[in-house]
C-alpha positions, 0 to 999 in steps of 0.5 A: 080523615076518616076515624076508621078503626084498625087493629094494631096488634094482627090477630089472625098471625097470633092465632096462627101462631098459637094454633101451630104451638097446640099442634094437631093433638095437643089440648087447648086446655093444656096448652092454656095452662102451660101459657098461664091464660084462661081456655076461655082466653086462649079459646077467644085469640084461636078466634082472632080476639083481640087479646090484651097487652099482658096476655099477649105478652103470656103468649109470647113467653111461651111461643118464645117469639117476640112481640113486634111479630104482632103489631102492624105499624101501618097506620102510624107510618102513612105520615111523613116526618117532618124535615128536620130544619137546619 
């Protein structure tokens, strides 16, 4: 098995998201202090950072979607369970 490394939370749908939010002439600066996240913050995830768990959850608040929008469980499902014994 190879140790490739997958992003569990989909930056590119959060950055989406969050760009839909600003809108076409709202102010990064703006919508960061509405979010409660640092520009620079909101600057990173406009360019699909990864962000941390608590600014995720900021994020969340103020785009009023929850967060499984934003994790993959991919990985964690390519295992099969094992049956269940009798």
């Amino acid at each position: 098995m190879t140790a490739a490394k997958e992003n569990i939370i989909l930056c590119a749908v959060l950055a989406d998201d969050v760009h839909d939010k600003i809108g076409r002439r709202g102010k990064v600066e703006d919508a960061a202090k509405e979010a409660g996240v640092s520009v620079s913050t909101l600057n990173s995830i406009l360019n699909e950072a990864m962000p941390s768990l608590m600014t995720l959850a900021l994020l969340c608040v103020w785009m009023q979607r929850g967060p499984a929008r934003y994790f993959s469980l991919g990985p964690l499902r390519e295992k099969e369970a094992p049956p269940d014994e009798d």
